[in-house]
Phi, psi and omega in degrees: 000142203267139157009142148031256188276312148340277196291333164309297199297324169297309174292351177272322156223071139224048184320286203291322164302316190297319181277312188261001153314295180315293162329345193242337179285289201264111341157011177227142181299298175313314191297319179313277214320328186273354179271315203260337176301326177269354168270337163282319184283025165273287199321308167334289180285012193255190198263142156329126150215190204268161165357268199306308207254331172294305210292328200271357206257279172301303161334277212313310177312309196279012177253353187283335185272345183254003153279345179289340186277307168334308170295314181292295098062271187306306218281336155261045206249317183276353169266293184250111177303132170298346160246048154074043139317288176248147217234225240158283167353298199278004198266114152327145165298170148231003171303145157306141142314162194291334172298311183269339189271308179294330177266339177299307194291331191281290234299304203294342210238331161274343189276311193278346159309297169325282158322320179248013170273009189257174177299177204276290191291345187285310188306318160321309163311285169340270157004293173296292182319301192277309197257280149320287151121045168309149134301133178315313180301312216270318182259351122340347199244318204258001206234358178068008200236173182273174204281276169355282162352256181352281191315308196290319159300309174272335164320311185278301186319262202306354174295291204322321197260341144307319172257044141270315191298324166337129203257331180266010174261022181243000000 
């Protein structure tokens, strides 16, 4: 590609040739303009080549993006049909189903049960640990007890809260 300032001035002017090239492959005016604005910033980055090879350079790119907008084009004209073939319905969710959304909120509703049937300090532990994500010296610290303690606390709290989450122990 010839300098810069050069290879700018060849494409501006033959800009317009270049926009109604487009126009004539895909056949719509917005789309030329945005096919040859992306065959220049193609070109902008490919190796120095000369005038002549530049300019056949940027053809070829705008005409290979506008068959590619073409292409793209059909196939989503055949995904989302334009007479409500596919819908916003017809799309998966990444929502849970009303089933996994119900047993999660009971899981969730046996686990803070759990919690708050337990003593002041293993739920505190718990708490810190699970949630917070305190290090054991640390909720050992704010809890007064040895780092052993602290570990025995949140150990027996998350049993206490595996089985309260237990669907047959309710």
């Amino acid at each position: 590609m010839p300098d810069g300032k050069a290879s700018l001035e060849l494409f501006l002017s033959h800009r317009a040739s270049l926009i109604r090239y487009a126009k004539r492959i895909s056949g719509e005016g917005g789309d030329a303009e945005d096919i040859v604005q992306e065959a220049w910033l193609r070109a902008a980055g490919a190796a120095r080549l000369p005038s002549a090879e530049m300019m056949a350079y940027l053809r070829m790119t705008v005409r290979n993006l506008a068959l590619n907008r073409i292409r793209r084009k059909r196939i989503e004209a055949r995904i989302f049909d334009a007479d409500g073939g596919t819908g916003a319905s017809d799309i998966p969710s990444d929502m849970p189903d009303p089933e996994a959304a119900a047993i999660s909120r009971d899981d969730y509703a046996r686990i803070v049960a759990a919690l708050q049937g337990m003593p002041d300090d293993m739920r505190t532990a718990v708490e810190m640990h699970r949630i917070g994500g305190e290090k054991l010296k640390d909720i050992a610290a704010y809890l007064g007890v040895s780092t052993t303690t602290a570990h025995t606390l949140v150990l027996n709290g998350i049993e206490r809260c595996r089985k309260g989450a237990d669907r047959g122990s309710a």
